[in-house]
C-alpha positions, 0 to 999 in steps of 0.5 A: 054526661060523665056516664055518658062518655064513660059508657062510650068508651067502654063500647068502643074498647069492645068493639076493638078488642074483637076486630084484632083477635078476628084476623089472625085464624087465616095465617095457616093456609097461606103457608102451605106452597102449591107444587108449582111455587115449590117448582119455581123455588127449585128451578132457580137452585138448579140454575145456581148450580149451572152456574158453579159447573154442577152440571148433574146436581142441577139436572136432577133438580130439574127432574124433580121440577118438573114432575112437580109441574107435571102434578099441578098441571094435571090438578088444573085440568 
């Protein structure tokens, strides 16, 4: 009975272990950012600089914005 529960333990701590070490290999690709989420995060930085009167700042944010709109269209097509 003793070997029993033992030997069931012991598999049991096996099974585990590699269930936890499985998940960590996808944790690379999920931070590289497509050029429309790197668009979206300067957009918003130009409208911050509209709004403090940066007027020429916040202009050439948008260009670089939308060139990188222009290129992640241009992947979907």
């Amino acid at each position: 009975m003793i070997t029993k529960t033992i030997f069931t333990f012991f598999i049991f701590i096996l099974f585990t272990v590699n269930s936890y070490s499985a998940g960590s290999s996808d944790d690379n690709s999920s931070k590289v950012k497509s050029n429309y989420d790197k668009a979206v995060t300067i957009i918003k930085s130009a409208k911050k600089y509209e709004k403090k009167g940066k007027i020429e700042k916040a202009n050439k944010r948008y260009e670089k914005a939308l060139t990188l709109l222009i290129k992640s269209n241009e992947k979907k097509t």
